[in-house]
C-alpha positions as CSV (number, residue, x, y, z in Angstrom):
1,X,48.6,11.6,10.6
2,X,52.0,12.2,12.4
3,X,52.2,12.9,15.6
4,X,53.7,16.3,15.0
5,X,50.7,17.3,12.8
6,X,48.3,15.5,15.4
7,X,49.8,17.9,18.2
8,X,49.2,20.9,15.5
9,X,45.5,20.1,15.5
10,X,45.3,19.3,19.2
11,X,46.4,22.8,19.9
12,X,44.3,24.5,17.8
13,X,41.3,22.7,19.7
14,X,42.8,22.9,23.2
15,X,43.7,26.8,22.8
16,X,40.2,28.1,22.0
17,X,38.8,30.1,25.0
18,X,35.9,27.4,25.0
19,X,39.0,24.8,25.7
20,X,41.0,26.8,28.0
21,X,38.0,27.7,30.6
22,X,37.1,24.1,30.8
23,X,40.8,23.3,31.6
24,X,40.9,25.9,33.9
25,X,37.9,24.7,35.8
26,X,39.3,21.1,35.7
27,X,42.7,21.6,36.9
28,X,41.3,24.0,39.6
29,X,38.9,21.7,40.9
30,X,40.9,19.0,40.9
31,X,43.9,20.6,43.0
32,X,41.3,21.7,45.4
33,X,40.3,18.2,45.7
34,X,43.9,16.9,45.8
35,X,44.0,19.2,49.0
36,X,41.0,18.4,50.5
37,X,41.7,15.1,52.3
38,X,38.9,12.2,52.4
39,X,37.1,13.3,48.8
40,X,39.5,12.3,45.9
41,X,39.2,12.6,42.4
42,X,37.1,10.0,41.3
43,X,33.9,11.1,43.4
44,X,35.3,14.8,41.8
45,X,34.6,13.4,38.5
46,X,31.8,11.8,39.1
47,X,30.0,14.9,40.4
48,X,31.4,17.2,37.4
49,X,29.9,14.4,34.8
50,X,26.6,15.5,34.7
51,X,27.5,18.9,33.3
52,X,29.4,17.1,30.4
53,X,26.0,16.6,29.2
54,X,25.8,20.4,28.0
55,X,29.0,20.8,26.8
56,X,30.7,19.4,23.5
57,X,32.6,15.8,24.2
58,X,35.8,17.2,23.5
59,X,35.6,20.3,26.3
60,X,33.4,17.6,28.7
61,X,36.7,15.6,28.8
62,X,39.3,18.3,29.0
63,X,37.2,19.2,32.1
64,X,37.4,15.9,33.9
65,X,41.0,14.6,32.7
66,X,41.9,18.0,34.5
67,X,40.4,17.3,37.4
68,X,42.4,13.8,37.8
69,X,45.9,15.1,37.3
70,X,45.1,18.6,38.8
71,X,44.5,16.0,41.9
72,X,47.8,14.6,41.6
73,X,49.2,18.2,42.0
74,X,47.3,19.1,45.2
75,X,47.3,15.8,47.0
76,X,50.9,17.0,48.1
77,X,49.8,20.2,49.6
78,X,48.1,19.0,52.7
79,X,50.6,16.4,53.1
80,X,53.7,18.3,52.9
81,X,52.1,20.7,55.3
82,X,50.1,18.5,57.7
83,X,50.8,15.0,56.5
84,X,47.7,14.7,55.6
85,X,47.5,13.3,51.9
86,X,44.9,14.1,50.0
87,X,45.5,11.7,47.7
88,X,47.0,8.2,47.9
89,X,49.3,8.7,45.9
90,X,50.7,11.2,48.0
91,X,51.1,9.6,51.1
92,X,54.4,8.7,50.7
93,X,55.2,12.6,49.8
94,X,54.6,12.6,53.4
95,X,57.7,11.0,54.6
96,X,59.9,13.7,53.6
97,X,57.8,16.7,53.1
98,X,56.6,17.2,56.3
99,X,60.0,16.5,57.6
100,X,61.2,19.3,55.5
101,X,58.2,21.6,57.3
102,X,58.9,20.4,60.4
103,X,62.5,22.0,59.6
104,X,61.2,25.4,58.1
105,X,61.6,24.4,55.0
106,X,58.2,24.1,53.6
107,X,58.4,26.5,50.5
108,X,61.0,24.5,49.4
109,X,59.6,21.2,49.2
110,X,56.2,22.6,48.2
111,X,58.4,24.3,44.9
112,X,60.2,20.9,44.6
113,X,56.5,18.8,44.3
114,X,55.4,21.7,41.7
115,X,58.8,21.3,39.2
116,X,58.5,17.5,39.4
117,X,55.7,17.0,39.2
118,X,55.5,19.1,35.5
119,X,58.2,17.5,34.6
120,X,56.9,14.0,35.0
121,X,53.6,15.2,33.4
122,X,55.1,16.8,30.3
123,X,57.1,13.9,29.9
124,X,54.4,11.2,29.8
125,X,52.4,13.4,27.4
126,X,55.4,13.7,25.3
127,X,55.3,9.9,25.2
128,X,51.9,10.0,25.0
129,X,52.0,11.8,21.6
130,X,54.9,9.7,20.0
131,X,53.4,5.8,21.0
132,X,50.0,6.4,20.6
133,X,49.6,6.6,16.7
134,X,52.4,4.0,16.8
135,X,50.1,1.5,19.2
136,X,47.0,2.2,17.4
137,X,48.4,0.4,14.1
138,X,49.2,-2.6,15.9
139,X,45.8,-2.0,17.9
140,X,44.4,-2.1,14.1
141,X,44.7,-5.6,13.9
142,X,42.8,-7.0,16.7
143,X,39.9,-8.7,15.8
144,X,36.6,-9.3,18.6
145,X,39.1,-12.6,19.6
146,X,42.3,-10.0,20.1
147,X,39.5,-7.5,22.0
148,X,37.8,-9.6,24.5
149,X,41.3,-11.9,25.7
150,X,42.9,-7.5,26.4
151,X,39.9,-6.8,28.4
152,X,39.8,-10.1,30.0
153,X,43.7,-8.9,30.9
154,X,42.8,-5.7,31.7
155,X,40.5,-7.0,34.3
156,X,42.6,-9.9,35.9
157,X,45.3,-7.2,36.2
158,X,43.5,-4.4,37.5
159,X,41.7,-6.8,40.6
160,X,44.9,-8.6,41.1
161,X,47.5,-5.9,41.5
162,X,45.5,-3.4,43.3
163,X,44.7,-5.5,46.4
164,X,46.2,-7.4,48.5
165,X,43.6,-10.1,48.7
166,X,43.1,-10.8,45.2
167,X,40.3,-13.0,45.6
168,X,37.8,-10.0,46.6
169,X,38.8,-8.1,43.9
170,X,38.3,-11.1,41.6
171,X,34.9,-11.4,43.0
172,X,34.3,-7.9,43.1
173,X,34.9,-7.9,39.0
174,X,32.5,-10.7,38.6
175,X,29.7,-8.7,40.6
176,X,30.5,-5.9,38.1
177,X,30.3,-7.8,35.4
178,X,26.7,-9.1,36.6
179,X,25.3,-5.9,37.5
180,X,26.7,-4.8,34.0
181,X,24.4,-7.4,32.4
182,X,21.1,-5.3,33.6
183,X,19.5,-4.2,30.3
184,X,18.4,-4.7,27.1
185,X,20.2,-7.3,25.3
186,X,21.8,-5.7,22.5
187,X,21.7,-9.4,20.0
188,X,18.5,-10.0,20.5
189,X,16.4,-7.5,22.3
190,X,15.8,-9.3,25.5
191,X,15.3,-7.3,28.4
192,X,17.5,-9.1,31.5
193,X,17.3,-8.5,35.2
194,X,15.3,-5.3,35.3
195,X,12.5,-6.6,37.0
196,X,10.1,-4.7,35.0
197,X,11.7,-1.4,35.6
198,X,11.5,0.2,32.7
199,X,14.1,2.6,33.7
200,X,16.7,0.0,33.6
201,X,16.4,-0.5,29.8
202,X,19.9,1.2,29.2
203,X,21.7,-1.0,32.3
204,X,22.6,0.5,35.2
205,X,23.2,4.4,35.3
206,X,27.5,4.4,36.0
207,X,27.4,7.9,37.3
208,X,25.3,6.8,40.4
209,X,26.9,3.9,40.8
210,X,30.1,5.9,40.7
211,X,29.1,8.2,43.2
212,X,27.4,5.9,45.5
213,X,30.5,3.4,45.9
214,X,33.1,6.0,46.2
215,X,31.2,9.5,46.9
216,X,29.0,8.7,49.5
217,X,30.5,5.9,50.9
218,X,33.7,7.9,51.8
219,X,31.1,10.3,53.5
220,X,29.5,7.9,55.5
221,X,33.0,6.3,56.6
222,X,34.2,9.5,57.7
223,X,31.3,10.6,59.3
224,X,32.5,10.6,62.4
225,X,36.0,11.8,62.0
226,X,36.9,14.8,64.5
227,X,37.1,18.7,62.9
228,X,40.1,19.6,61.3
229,X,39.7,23.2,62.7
230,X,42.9,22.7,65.0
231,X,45.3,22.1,62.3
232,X,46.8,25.5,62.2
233,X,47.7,26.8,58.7
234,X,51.1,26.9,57.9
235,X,51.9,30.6,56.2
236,X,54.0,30.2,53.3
237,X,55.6,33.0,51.8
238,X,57.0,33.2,48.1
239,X,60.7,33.8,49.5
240,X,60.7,30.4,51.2
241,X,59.9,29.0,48.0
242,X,63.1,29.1,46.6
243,X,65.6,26.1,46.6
244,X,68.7,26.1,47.2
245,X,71.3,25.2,44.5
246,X,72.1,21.9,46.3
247,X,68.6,21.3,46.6
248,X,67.8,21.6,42.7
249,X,71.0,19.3,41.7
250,X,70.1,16.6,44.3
251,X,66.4,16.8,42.9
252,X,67.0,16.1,39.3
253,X,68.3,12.7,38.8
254,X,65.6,11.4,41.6
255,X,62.9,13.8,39.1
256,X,64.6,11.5,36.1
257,X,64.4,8.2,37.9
258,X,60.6,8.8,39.5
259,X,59.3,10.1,35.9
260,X,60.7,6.9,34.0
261,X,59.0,4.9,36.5
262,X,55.7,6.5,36.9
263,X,55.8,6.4,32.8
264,X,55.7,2.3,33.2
265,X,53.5,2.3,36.1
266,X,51.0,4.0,34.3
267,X,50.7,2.1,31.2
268,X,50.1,-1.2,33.2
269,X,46.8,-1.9,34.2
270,X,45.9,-2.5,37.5
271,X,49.3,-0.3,38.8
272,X,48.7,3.9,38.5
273,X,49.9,6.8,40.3
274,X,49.7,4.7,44.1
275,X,51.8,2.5,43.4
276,X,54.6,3.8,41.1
277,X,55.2,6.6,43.8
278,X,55.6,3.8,46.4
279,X,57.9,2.1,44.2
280,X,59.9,5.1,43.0
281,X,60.8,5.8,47.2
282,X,62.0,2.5,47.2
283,X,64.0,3.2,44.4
284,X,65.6,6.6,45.7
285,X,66.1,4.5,49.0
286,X,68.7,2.0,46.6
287,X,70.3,4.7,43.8
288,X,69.6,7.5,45.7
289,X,73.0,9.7,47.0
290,X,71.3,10.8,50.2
291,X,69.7,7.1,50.9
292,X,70.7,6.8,54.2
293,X,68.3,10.4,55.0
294,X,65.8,9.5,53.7
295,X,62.6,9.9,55.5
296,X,64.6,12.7,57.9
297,X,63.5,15.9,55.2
298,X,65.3,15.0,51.7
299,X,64.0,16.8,48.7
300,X,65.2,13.3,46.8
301,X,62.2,11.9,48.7
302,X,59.7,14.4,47.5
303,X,60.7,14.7,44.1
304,X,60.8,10.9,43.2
305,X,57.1,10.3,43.9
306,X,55.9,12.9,42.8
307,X,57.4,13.3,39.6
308,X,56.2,9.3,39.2
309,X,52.4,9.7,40.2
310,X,51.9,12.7,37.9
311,X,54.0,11.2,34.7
312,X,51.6,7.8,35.6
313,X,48.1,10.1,35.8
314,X,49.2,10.9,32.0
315,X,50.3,7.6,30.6
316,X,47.6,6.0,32.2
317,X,45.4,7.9,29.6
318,X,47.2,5.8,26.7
319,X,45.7,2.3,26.8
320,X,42.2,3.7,27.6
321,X,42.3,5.8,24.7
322,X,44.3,3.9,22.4
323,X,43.2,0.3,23.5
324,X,39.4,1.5,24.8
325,X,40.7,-0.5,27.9
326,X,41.0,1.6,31.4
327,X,43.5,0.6,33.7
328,X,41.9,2.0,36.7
329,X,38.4,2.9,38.0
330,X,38.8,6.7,37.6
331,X,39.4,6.1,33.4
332,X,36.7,3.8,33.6
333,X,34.7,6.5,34.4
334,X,36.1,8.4,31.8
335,X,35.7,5.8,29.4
336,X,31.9,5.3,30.0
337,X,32.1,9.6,29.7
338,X,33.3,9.1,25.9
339,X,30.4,6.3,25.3
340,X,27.9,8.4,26.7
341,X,29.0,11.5,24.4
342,X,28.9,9.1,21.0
343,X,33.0,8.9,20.9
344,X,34.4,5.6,20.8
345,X,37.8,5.0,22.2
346,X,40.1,2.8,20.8
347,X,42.6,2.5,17.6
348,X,40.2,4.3,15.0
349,X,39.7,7.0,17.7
350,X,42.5,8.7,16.0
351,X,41.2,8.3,12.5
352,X,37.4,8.5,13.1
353,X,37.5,12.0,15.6
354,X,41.1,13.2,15.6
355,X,40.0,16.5,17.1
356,X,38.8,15.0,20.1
357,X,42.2,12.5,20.3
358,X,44.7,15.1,20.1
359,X,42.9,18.2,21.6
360,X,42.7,16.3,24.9
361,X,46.2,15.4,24.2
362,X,47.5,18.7,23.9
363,X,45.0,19.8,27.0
364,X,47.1,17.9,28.8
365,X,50.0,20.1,28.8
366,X,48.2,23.5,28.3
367,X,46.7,22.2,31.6
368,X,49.8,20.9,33.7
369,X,51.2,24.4,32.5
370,X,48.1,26.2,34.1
371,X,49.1,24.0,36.9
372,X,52.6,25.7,37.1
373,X,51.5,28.7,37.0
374,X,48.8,28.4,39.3
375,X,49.9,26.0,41.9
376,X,52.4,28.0,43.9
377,X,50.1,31.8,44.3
378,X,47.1,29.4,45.4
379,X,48.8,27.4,47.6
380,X,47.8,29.7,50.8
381,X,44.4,29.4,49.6
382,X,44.1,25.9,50.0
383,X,46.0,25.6,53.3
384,X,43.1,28.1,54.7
385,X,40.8,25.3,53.3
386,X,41.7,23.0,55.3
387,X,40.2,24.2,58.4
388,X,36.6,23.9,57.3
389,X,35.3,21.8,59.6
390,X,34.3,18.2,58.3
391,X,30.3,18.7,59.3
392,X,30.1,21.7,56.8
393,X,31.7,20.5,53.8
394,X,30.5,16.9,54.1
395,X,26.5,17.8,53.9
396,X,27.0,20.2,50.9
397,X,29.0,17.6,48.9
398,X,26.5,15.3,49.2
399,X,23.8,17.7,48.6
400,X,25.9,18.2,45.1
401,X,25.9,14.4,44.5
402,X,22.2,14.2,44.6
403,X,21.7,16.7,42.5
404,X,24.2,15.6,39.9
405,X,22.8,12.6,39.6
406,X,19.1,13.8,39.2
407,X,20.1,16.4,36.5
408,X,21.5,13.2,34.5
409,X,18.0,11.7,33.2
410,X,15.8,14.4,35.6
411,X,14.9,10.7,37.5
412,X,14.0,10.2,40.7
413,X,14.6,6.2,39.9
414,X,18.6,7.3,39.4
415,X,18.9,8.8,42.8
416,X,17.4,4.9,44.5
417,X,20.3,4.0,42.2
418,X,22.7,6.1,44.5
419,X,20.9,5.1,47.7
420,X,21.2,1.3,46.6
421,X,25.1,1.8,45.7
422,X,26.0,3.9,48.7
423,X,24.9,1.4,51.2
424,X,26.3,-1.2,48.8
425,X,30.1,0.7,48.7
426,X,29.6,1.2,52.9
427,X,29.2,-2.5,53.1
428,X,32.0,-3.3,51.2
429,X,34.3,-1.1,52.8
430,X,33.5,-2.1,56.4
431,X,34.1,-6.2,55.0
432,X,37.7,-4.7,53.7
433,X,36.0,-5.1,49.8
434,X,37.7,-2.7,47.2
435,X,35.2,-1.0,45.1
436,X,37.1,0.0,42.3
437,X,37.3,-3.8,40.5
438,X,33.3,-3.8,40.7
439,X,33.4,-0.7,38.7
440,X,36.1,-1.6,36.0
441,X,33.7,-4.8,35.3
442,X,30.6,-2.6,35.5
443,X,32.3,-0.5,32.5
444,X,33.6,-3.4,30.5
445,X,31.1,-6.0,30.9
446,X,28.6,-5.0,27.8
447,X,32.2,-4.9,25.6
448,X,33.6,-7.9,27.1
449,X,29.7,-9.6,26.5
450,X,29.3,-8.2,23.1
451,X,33.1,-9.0,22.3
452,X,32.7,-12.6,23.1
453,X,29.7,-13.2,21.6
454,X,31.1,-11.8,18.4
455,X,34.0,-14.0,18.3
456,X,31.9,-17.4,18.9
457,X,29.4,-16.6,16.2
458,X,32.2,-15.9,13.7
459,X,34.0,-19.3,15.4
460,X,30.2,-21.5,15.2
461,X,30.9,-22.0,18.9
462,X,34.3,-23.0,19.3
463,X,36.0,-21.8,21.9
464,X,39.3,-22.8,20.7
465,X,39.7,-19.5,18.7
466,X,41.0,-18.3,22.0
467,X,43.6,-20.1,22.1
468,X,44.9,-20.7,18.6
469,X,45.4,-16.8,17.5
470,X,48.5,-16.1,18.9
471,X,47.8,-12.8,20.9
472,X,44.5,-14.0,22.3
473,X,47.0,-16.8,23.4
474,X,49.5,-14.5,24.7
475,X,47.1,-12.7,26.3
476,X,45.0,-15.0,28.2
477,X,48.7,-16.9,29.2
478,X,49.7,-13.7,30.7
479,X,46.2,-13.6,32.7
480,X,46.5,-17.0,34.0
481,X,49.8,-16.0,34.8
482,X,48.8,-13.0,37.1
483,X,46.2,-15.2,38.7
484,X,48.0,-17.9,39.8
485,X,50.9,-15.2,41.1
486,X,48.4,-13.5,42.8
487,X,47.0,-16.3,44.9
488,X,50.5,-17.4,45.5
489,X,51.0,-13.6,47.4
490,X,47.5,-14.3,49.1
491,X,48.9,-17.7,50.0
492,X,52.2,-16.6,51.3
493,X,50.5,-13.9,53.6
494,X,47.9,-15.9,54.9
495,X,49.6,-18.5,55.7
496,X,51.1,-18.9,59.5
497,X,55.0,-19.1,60.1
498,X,56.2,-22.3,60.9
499,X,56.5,-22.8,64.8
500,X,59.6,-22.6,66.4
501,X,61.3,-25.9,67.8
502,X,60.4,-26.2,71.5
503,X,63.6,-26.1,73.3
504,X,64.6,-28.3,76.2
């Protein structure tokens, strides 16, 4: 199937009503999470999951990859306005836009965010729907060797590159990867580390361990954060919306530049919409024509990043789909969504359920066009929201985490689960521990076991498979490679500059 005929059928999924409310839902949540500072769009998703479970897979994950890119859109609401990102990824939207409001000039930069950012998301789905058929054939040929040596990659890259002490996220991954051995042993039966719960038979349930980690453990860390009730809402009227001609042109190339970065940045593993919004600023601060204002109100410095953070929340969709390997915690979640609802992701995902490859496909940009539309009437909406004091919304989120995680199995046994991973994800953020590697090897551990195992029966044992199939070889080369860069970087910054010469 082509990729024009694939988009054909994607629409006709994607533009049922059934389709279009779930997209709706999902980009509206997720903006109102992208404005809401200190929740962020993976505890979103986590809380949404459980009401997947009543819906078909195809709709369940228009809803959720809604919310993660309808995040990108309003992370760079509150910080425009307040500098108060409410999303990573738009911290360094910041810079600039609040400068801009600072100036008066808030409708502006607030328009600015809105036009890049659809332009970086329409063109990483554009991409999206040319590689992906093309990336799946080669995909095709990997055998369980090929399979296990890209998810050993996909994990060495994601804990290497996302921290900046690789060693705890190394560790992290391998606590993931034990927990993720909880469970029946699929080869022979075995049941391993339940300790007699019979409950554990299926492994470890991923929506509470989601939630606890990242949901609740953001609550209790910002527990005792002040009330946000003297923040005064900006009003923003439709007038001040509009750019000025010089504004546009100036915009454009940085739009370009930011949406070809954000498109590599979101394929690589371990990378995402953080960093290739950080690295697209630096960019505008080298090519830009305004370089020497930036950070004083430029729309060059709003446009960049966000144009690159939403054309990365796209294309970070491709190698979870295509490849079945996710590149950040967030698709892991989605991923274990798609196993949970019968669909496996991967190359024959657009041969074996087509409808369900390019429906969410074309989602995508029926969605970043509800977005468009959307974004700029509700954007006094969400400035109101963000005066709710902190002790109100904090105790009804959680309320919603409990019971999205009872509803899952109607288990009391799933809600210890979240008490057991929200003291866990507490703990690790006060010891500076990242969370998000423990997940990714949570997710991949049964594939990466059942992978492995795979290839040394077919091999009677010999490990030298590995190493003797070229892309295996390539592979596990490259993640040596990122290892041993990445505890050179934890090397260089540990270690103390040399002393100065005493003088006489």
């Amino acid at each position: 199937m082509s990729a024009f005929d694939g988009l054909m059928l994607g629409f006709q999924v994607a533009l049922t009503w059934e389709a279009l409310a779930f997209c709706a839902f999902g980009v509206t949540v997720g903006m109102l999470i992208g404005v809401l500072p200190g929740i962020g769009p993976l505890a979103a998703v986590s809380m949404v999951l459980p009401l997947t479970y009543y819906t078909t897979p195809t709709h369940g994950l228009i809803m959720l990859a809604g919310i993660y890119y309808g995040s990108q859109y309003g992370g760079s609401v509150s910080s425009i306005l307040l500098r108060l990102p409410g999303e990573t990824s738009a911290a360094v939207t910041a810079l600039d836009g609040y400068e801009m409001t600072k100036k008066g000039r808030a409708g502006q930069a607030l328009l600015i965010t809105t036009l890049a950012s659809f332009f970086g998301g329409s063109i990483g789905i554009v991409l999206m729907a040319v590689f992906s058929p093309m990336l799946a054939e080669v995909a095709l040929s990997f055998a369980s060797v090929e399979m296990c040596a890209l998810m050993v990659a996909g994990l060495v890259a994601a804990s290497a590159l996302t921290d900046d002490a690789p060693v705890k996220g190394f560790a992290m991954v391998a606590i993931g990867l034990l927990i993720g051995i909880a469970g029946m042993d699929v080869t022979t039966g075995t049941m391993r580390f339940t300790y007699d719960q019979i409950q554990l038979l299926d492994g470890v349930n991923l929506v509470a361990a989601a939630l606890g980690l990242f949901g609740v453990a953001e609550i209790l860390a910002n527990i005792g954060q002040p009330d946000n009730t003297q923040l005064a809402a900006r009003k923003v009227t439709m007038r001040s919306m509009i750019p000025t001609r010089k504004e546009l042109t100036d915009s454009i190339p940085s739009t370009f530049r930011g949406t070809a970065i954000g498109v590599l940045f979101g394929i690589l593993p371990g990378a995402g919409a953080t960093i290739s919004s950080y690295f697209s600023y630096a960019m505008e601060k080298r090519f830009s024509r305004n370089r020497d204002r930036l950070g004083t109100g430029v729309v060059e410095g709003v446009a960049a990043p966000e144009a690159a953070n939403n054309a990365a929340a796209q294309t970070a969709f491709i190698p979870m789909l295509v490849l079945g390997i996710p590149g950040n915690p967030l698709m892991a979640l989605m991923l274990g969504a798609m196993i949970i609802h019968g669909v496996a992701p991967g190359a024959r995902m657009l041969t074996n359920t087509p409808d369900v490859f390019w429906g969410l496909v074309a989602s995508f940009w029926v969605g970043n066009l509800l977005l468009l539309v959307l974004n700029i009437p509700l954007i006094g909406i969400w400035v109101r929201l963000l005066s709710v004091r902190y002790r109100l919304l904090y105790p009804a989120i959680l309320l919603l985490i409990v019971i999205g995680v009872y509803s899952v199995n109607n288990s009391i046994f799933d809600v210890y689960q979240l008490i057991f991973f929200s003291m866990m994800g507490y703990a690790m953020r006060l010891l500076g521990f990242s969370p998000a590697p423990l997940v990714l090897g949570l997710v991949l551990g049964p594939m990466l076991e059942q992978n492995l195992r795979r290839s040394l029966m077919l091999s009677d044992g010999d490990f030298s498979v590995f190493f003797t199939r070229p892309i295996s070889a390539f592979l596990l080369a490259v993640s040596a490679l990122i290892v041993i860069l990445a505890l050179r970087r934890a090397w260089t910054i540990r270690r103390p500059p040399p002393a100065e010469p005493a003088t006489l």
